[in-house]
DRENDOZA-22177 format. One line per field, with one value per residue (C-alpha): x, y, z. Coordinates in nm, 4 decimals. Layout:
<pts>
X: (X; ...)
Y: (Y; ...)
Z: (Z; ...)
</pts>
This chain:
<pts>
X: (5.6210; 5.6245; 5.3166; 5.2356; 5.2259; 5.0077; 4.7853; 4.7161; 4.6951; 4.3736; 4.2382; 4.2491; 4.1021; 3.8321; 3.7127; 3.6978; 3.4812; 3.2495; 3.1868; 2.8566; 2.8145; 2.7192; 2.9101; 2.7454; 2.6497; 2.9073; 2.8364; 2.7554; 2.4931; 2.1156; 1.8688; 1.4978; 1.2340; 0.9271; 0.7146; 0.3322; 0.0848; 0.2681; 0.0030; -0.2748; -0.6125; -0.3955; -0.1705; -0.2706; -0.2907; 0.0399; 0.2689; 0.4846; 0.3910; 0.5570; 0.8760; 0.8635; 0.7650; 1.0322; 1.3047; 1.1782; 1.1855; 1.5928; 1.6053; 1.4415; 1.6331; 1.9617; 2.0742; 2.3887; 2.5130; 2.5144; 2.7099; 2.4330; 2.4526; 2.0249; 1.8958; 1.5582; 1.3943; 1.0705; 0.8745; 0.5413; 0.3447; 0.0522; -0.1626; -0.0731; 0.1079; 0.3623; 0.4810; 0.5486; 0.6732; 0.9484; 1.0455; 1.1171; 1.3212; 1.4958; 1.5590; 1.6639; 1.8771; 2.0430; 2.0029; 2.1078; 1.7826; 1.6914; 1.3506; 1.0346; 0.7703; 0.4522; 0.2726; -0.0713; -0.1951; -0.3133; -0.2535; 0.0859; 0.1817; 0.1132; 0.3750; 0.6129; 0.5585; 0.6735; 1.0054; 1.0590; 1.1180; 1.2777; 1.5702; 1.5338; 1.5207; 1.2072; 0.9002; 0.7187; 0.3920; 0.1512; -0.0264; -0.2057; -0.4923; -0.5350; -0.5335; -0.3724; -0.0164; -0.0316; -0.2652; -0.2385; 0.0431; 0.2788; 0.6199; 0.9347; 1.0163; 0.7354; 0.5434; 0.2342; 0.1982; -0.1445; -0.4056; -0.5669; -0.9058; -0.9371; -0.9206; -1.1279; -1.4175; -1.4050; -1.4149; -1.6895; -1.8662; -1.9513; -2.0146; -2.3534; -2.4483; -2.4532; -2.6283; -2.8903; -2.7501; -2.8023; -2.8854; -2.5362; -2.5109; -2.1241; -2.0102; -1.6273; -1.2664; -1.2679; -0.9280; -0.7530; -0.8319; -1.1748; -1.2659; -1.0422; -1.2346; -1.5738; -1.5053; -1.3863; -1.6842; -1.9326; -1.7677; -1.8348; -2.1773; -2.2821; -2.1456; -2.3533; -2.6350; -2.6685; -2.7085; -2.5864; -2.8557; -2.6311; -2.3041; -2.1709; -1.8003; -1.6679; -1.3739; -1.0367; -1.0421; -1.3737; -1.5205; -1.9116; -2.0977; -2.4365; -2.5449; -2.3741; -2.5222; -2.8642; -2.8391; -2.7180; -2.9956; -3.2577; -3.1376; -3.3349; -3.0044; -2.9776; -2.5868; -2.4243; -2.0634; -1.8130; -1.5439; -1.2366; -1.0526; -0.9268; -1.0817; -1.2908; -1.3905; -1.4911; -1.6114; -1.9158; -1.9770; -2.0254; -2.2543; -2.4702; -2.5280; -2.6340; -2.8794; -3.0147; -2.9164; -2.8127; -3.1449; -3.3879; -3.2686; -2.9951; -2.6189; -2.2844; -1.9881; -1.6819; -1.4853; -1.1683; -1.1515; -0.8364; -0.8122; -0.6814; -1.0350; -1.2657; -1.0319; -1.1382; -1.4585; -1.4963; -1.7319; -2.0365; -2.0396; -1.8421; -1.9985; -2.1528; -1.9612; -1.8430; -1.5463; -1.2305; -0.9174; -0.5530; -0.4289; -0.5369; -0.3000; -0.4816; -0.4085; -0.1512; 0.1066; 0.3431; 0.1391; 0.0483; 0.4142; 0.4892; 0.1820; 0.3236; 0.6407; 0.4891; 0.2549; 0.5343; 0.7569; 0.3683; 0.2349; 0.0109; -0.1399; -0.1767; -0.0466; -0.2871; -0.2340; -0.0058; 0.2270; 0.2543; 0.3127; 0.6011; 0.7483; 0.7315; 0.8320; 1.1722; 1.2235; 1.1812; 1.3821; 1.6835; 1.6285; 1.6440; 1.9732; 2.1204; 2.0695; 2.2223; 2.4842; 2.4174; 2.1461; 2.2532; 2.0335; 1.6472; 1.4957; 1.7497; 1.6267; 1.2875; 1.3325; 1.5141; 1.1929; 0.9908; 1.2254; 1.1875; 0.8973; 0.8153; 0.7932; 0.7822; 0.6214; 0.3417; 0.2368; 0.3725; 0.4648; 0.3351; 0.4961; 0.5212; 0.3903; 0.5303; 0.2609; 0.4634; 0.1292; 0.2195; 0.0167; -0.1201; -0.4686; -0.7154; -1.0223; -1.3898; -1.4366; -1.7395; -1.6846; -1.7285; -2.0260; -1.8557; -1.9622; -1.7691; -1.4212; -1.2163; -0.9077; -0.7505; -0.7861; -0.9437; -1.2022; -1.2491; -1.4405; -1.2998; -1.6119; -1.4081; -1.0936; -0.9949; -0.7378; -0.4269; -0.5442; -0.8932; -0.8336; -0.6671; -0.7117; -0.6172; -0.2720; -0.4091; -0.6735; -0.5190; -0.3855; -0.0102; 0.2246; 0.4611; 0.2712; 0.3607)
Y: (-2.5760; -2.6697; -2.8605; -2.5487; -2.3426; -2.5818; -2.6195; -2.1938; -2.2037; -2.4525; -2.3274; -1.9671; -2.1765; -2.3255; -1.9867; -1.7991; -2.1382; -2.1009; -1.7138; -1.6220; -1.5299; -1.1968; -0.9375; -0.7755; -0.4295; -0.1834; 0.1170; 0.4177; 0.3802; 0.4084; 0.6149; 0.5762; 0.8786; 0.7663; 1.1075; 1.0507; 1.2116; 1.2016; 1.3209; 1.3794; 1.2073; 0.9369; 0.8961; 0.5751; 0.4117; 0.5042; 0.7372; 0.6485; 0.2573; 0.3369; 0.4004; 0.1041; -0.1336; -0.0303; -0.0864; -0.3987; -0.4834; -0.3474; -0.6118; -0.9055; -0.8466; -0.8547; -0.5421; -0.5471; -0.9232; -0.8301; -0.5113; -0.2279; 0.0566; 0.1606; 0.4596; 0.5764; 0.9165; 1.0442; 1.3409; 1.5125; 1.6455; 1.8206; 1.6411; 1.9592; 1.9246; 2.1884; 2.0901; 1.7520; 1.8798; 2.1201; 1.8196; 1.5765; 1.8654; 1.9014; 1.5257; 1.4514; 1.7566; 1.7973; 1.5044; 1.2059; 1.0458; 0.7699; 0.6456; 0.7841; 0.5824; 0.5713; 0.9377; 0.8647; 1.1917; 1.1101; 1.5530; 1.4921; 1.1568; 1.3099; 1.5801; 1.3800; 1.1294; 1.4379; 1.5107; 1.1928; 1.1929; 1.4716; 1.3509; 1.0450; 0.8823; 0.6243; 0.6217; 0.3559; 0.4513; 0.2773; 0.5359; 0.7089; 0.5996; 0.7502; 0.5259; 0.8050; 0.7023; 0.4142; 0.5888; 0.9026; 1.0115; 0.7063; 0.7246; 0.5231; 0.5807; 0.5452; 0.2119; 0.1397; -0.0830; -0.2357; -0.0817; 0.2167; 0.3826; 0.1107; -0.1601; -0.0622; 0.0782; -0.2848; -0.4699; -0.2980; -0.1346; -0.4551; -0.6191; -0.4099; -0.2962; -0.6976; -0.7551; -0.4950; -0.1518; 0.0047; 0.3387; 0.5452; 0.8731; 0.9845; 1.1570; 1.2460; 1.3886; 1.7291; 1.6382; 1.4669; 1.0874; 1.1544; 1.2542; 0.9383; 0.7140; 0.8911; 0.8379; 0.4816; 0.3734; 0.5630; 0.3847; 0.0185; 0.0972; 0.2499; -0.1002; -0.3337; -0.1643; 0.0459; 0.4232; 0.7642; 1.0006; 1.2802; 1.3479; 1.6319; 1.7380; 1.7295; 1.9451; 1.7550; 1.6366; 1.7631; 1.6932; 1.7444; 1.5299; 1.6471; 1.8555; 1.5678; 1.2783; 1.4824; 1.5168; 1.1429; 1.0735; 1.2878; 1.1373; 0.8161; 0.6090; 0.2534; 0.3435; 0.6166; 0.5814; 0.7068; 0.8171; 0.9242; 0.7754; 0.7842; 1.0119; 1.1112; 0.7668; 0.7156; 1.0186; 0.9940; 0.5847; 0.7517; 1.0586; 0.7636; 0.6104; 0.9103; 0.9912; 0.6167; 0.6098; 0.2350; 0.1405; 0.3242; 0.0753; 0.2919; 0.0477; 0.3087; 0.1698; 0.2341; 0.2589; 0.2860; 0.1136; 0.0001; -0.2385; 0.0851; 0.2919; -0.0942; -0.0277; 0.2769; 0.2409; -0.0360; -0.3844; -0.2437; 0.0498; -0.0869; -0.4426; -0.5195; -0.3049; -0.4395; -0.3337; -0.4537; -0.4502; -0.5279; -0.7075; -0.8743; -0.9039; -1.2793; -1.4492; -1.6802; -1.7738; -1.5025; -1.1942; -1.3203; -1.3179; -0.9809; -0.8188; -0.9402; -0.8142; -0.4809; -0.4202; -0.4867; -0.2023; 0.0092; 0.0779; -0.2030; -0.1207; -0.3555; -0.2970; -0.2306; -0.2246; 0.0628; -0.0634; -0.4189; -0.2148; -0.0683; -0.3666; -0.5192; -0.2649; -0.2129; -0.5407; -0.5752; -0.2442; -0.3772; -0.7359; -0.4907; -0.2733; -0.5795; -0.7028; -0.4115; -0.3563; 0.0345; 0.2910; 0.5475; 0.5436; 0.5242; 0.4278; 0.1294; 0.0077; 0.0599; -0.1564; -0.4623; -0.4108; -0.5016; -0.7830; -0.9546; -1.1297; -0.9920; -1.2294; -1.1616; -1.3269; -1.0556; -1.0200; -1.3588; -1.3566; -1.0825; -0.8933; -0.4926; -0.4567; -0.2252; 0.0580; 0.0421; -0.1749; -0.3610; -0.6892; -0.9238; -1.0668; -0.8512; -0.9413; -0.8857; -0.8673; -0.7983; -0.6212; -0.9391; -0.8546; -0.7892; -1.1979; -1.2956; -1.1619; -1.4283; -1.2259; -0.8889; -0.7485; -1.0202; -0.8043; -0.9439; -1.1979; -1.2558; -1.2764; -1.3857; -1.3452; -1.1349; -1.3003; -1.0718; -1.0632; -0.9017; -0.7001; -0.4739; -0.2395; -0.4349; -0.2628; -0.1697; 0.0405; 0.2626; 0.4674; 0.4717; 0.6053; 0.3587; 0.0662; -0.0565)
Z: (-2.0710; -1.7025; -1.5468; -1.3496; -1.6576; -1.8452; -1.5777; -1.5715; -1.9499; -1.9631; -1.6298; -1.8061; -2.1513; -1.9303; -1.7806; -2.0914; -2.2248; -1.9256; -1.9552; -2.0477; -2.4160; -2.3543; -2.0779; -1.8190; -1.8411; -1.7225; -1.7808; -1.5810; -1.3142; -1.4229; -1.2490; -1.2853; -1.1499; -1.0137; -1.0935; -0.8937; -0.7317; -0.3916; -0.1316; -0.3565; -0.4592; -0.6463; -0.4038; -0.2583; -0.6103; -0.7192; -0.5458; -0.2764; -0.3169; -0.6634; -0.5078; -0.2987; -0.6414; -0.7773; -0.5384; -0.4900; -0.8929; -0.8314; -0.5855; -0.7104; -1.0573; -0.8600; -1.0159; -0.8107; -0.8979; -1.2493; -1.2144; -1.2344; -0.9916; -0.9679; -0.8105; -0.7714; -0.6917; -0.6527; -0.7204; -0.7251; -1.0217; -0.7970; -1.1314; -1.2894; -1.6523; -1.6169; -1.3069; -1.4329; -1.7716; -1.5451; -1.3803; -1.6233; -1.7791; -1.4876; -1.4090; -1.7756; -1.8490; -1.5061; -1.2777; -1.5144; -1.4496; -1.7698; -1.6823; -1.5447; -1.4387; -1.2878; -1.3281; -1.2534; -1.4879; -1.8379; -1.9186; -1.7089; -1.9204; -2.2654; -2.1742; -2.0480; -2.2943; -2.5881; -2.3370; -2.2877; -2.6896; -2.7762; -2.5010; -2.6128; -2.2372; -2.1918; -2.0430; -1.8450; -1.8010; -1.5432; -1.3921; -1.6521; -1.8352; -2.1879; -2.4568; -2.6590; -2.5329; -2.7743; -2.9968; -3.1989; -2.9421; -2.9186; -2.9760; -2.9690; -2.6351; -2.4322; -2.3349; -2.2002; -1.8726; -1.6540; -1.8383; -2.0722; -2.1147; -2.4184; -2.2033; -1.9050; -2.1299; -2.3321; -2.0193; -1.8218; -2.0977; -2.2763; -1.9771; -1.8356; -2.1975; -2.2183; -1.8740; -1.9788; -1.8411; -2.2393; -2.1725; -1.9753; -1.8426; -1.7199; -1.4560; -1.6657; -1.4804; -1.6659; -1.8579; -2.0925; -1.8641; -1.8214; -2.1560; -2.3362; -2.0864; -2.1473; -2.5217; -2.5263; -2.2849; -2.5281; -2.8229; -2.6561; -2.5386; -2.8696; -3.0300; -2.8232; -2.9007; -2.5593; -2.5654; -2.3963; -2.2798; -2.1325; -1.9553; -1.7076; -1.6549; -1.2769; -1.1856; -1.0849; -0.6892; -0.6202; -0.3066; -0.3226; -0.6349; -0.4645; -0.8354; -1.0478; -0.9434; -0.9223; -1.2625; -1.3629; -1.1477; -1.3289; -1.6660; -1.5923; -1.7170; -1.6113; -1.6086; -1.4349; -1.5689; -1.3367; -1.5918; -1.3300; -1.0572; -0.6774; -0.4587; -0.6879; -0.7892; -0.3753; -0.3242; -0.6329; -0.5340; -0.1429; -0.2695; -0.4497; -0.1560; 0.0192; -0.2426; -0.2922; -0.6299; -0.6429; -0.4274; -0.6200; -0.9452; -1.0958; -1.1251; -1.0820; -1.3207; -1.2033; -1.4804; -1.2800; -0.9582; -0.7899; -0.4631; -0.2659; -0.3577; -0.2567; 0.0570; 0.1279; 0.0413; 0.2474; 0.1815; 0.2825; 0.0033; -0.2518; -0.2522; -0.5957; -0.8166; -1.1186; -1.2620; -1.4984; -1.3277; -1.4654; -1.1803; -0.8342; -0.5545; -0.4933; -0.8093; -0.7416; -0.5021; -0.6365; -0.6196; -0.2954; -0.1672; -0.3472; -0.1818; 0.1204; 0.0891; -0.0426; 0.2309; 0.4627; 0.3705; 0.2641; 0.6294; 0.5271; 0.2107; -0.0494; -0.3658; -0.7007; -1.0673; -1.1046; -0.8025; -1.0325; -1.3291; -1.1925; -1.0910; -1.3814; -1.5694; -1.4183; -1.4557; -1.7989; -1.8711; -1.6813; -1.8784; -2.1968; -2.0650; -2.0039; -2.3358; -2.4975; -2.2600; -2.2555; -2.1556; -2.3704; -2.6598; -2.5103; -2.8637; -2.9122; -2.5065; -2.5945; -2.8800; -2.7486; -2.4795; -2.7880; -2.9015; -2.5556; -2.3857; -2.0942; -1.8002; -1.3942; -1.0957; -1.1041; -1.4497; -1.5610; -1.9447; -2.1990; -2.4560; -2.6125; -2.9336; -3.1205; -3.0795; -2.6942; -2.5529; -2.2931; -2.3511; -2.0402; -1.9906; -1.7777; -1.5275; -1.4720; -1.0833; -0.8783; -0.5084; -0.2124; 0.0625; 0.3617; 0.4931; 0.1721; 0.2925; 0.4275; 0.5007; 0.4599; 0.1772; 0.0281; -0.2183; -0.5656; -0.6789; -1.0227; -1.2989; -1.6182; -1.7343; -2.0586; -2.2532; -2.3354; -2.7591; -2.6474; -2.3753; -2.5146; -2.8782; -3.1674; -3.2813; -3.6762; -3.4973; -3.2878; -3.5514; -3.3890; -3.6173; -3.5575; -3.6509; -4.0402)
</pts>
């Protein structure tokens, strides 16, 4: 053998010793479908900020180094479950789409969540609320990310049943969110001793709460329990301070509050309220620089809990396709999804359980006073932090079906 030919035969010996042990994925490209409320009253919380997490998950997992062609599309579910039942049909059967994500919709989620099954495709929900998803309703190819009616009623609920708010009246999202956040809240309050003197149901993206909050008021509760979200959320917390409600001695929970809704609100109507959160854009060096980054591309909007849960999400899901070295079967992702501890720079580590719970710790915050804010966007003050093994419903009590 000539020295030329022994030298290619150990450089060739060398290369195949340095490959990595496991191949990178090769397959066919993978699409994800961000499905949101695109222009609605959850639009600022999730929608087209969801498109933008995701990309930016692509990115920052350097899809394209490690041979994986990744598209994303959106659409819009009007928060109406047959529209976004007709287009996950659509994007599964026809447009080769593998993932959706987001849908901030817990009626919308559940239906995709039972499509998303039968095609056997996976789900990453952040948007929706219901605890149900992981619950009664999970399956094996849908997981839960950021937060659940579970979490947020455990948080806040125990908190001002603790601080001496123990008699609640709600003000509940007529649908399937309002009504598993209504019921988790009563749950928690009923626990610590506190109890529930009345409730009313409130029509989907309703503008005047003038009757409602007459009647919360009337109710004498020490609570008024604001069991929905967005513009709804804003619009009840600004109708209360019309009426005086919060003067006069009454405290408003908001059960679910994101930074875009304090935003909106602004400082010197939101300041006080006391709410659980799953993420803060101001915890650490990281979220700082993704918020930045976010915001940049955002028209200067900062991004909440769903926006992190999509990002971390996609990350993980790629971390799991990679794994596997196929998208094909949904169930065997969603599995290695479970296998893997999750880690990323805005969630930091975590893990799935098998009941699809997406597992991180959570945070007690209290709205700044306007002379508190230091900066843009600088909101929260952070009251306690929940570790990951309480904040969210202990997996032999959620009656999944796929829990031994």
């Amino acid at each position: 053998m000539t020295l030329i030919k022994k030298l290619a035969v150990a450089t060739a010996f060398m290369t195949a010793m340095a490959a990595p042990a496991f191949a990178q994925y090769s397959g066919p490209p993978i699409k994800l479908g961000v499905l949101s409320d695109m222009s609605g009253l959850y639009a600022d919380l999730s929608g087209p900020g969801s498109v933008i997490a995701a990309k930016l998950a692509i990115e920052d997992f350097g899809a394209a180094a490690k041979g994986m062609k990744v598209d994303v599309i959106g659409g819009d579910h009007q928060n109406k479950a047959d529209v976004g039942a007709s287009i996950a049909r659509q994007w599964y059967d026809q447009d080769g789409v593998d993932v959706i994500l987001d849908v901030p919709n817990s009626a919308v989620a559940l239906a995709v969540s039972d499509i998303t099954k039968e095609k056997n495709k996976i789900f990453l929900n952040s948007g929706a609320a219901t605890s149900d998803l992981t619950g009664p309703k999970c399956t094996p190819n849908t997981i839960h990310w950021a937060y659940d009616t579970w979490m947020l009623a455990n948080g806040t609920g125990k908190a001002l049943v603790k601080q001496g708010g123990d008699s609640w009246f709600f003000l509940t999202a007529d649908y399937a969110f309002g009504y598993a956040l209504e019921r988790d809240t009563m749950e928690v309050v009923k626990k610590e001793g506190g109890k529930v003197v009345g409730n009313v149901r409130v029509p989907l993206n309703n503008q005047d709460f003038s009757s409602f909050l007459l009647q919360a008021q009337a109710s004498k509760a020490k609570v008024i329990g604001l069991a929905n979200a967005g513009g709804d959320t804003t619009n009840s917390i600004k109708g209360a301070a019309e009426f005086g409600i919060t003067q006069a001695g009454q405290k408003l929970a908001g059960l679910l509050v994101d930074v875009n809704d304090v935003h909106g609100l602004g400082l010197q109507v939101a300041q006080g309220l006391t709410f659980t959160d799953a993420w803060y854009w101001d915890l650490n060096d990281d979220t700082r620089k993704f918020a930045a980054r976010f915001s940049a591309l955002n028209g200067g909007k900062y991004p909440g809990k769903i926006h992190a849960g999509v990002y971390s999400s996609v990350i993980h899901y790629l971390k799991a396709v990679e794994a596997v070295k196929s998208k094909a079967d949904g169930a065997a992702v969603e599995k290695k999804m479970k296998e893997l501890p999750t880690d990323d720079t805005v969630f930091g580590k975590g893990e799935v359980r098998q009941d699809g719970r997406k597992t991180h710790p959570v945070y007690l915050v209290e709205v700044k006073k306007p002379s508190e804010s230091k900066k843009p966007w600088d909101y929260y003050k952070i009251l306690t932090t929940i570790p990951a093994n309480e904040a969210f419903r202990p997996l032999k009590e959620g009656n999944c079906p796929l829990v031994n």
